[in-house]
N, C-alpha and C positions, 0 to 999 in steps of 0.2 A: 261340862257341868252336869251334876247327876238328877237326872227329870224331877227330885222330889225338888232340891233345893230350887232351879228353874222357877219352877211351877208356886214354889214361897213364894220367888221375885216376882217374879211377873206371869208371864204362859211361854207358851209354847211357842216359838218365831218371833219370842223380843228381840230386843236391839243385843241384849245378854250374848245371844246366839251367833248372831250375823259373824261369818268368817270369810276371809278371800274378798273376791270382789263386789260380793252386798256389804260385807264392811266399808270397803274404800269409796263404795260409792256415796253409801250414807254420810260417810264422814266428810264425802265431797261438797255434798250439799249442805250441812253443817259451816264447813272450813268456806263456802263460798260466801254466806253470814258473817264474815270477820274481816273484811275490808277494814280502812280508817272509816270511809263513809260510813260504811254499814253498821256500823258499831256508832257513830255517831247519831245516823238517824233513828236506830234504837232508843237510843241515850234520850232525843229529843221526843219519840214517841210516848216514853214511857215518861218522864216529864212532863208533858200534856201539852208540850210545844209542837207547831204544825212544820 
């Protein structure tokens, strides 16, 4: 992506960026948030249920 547009979005070492394995790992820990629970206890978080 060419530094002006980047630098619109976001800066310099956003997520924009990430390739290889700062990609997959970001995306690890992202994808490790989407269990059933996890997304459940979101669900209830965000709800206001304990």
């Amino acid at each position: 992506m060419p530094q002006t547009t980047l630098r619109l979005l976001q800066d310099k070492g956003s997520v924009q960026s990430l390739d290889g394995a700062a990609h997959r790992h970001r995306k690890g820990l992202f994808m490790s948030l989407m269990t059933p629970d996890s997304v459940a206890r979101t669900a209830d978080l965000l709800a206001g249920r304990k």
